[in-house]
C-alpha positions in Angstrom: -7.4 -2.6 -24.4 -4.4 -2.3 -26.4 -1.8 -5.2 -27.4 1.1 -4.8 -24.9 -1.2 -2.9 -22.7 -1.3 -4.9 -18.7 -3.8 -3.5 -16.6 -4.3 -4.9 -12.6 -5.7 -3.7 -9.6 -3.7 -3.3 -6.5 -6.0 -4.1 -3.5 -4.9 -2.4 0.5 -5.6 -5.3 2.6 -3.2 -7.4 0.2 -0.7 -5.0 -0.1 -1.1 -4.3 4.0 -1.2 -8.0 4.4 2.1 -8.3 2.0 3.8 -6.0 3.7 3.2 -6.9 7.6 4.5 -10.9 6.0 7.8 -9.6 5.1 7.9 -7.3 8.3 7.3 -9.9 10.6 7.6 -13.2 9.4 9.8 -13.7 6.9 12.4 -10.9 9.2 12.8 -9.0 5.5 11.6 -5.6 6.8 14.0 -3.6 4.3 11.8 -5.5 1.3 8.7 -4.2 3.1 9.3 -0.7 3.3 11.0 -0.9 0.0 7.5 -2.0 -1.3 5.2 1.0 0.3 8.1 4.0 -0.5 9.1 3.2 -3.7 5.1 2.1 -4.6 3.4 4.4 -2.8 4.7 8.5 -4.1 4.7 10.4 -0.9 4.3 8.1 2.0 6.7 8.3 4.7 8.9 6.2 6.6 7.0 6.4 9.8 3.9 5.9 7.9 5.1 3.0 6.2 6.5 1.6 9.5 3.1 2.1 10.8 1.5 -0.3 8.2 4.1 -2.7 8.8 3.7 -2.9 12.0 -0.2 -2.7 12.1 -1.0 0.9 13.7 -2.3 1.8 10.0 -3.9 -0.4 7.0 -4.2 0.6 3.0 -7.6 0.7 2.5 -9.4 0.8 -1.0 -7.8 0.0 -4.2 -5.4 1.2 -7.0 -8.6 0.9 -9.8 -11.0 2.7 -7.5 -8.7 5.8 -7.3 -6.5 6.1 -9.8 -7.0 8.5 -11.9 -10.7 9.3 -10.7 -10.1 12.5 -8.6 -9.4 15.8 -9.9 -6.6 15.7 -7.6 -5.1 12.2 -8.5 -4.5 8.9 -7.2 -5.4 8.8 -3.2 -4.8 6.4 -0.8 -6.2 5.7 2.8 -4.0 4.9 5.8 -6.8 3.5 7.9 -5.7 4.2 11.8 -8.5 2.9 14.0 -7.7 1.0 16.7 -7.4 -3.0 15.7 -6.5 -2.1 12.1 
């Protein structure tokens, strides 16, 4: 690891879980989307509403994937019933 170098993981079911908090319960939903458009490259609004509103979950994490696939970083919108 290199000085000056942070490295984290970004985990779905917190950033789901973050996102549906500011959505619902704290009535912030323009910090919410904010979040998953801005953080998340090519996600759209209806998707992102989705989350928020619980039709879709993140799954996975921003370790697993990043950077691992020939085709880049991947995420999973999980749309199971109950997600």
């Amino acid at each position: 690891m290199k000085a000056g170098t942070a490295h984290f993981v970004i985990a779905g079911d917190w950033l789901t879980d973050t996102c549906r908090r500011l959505w619902s319960e704290e009535d912030r939903p323009e910090a919410a989307l904010k979040i998953l458009m801005e953080g998340l490259p090519g996600i759209t609004e209806a998707q992102a509403v989705s989350i928020c509103e619980g039709r879709f979950k993140l799954t996975s994490d921003s370790w697993s994937r990043a950077g691992r696939s020939p085709t880049g970083p991947r995420r999973r919108l999980d749309t199971r019933p109950g997600s």
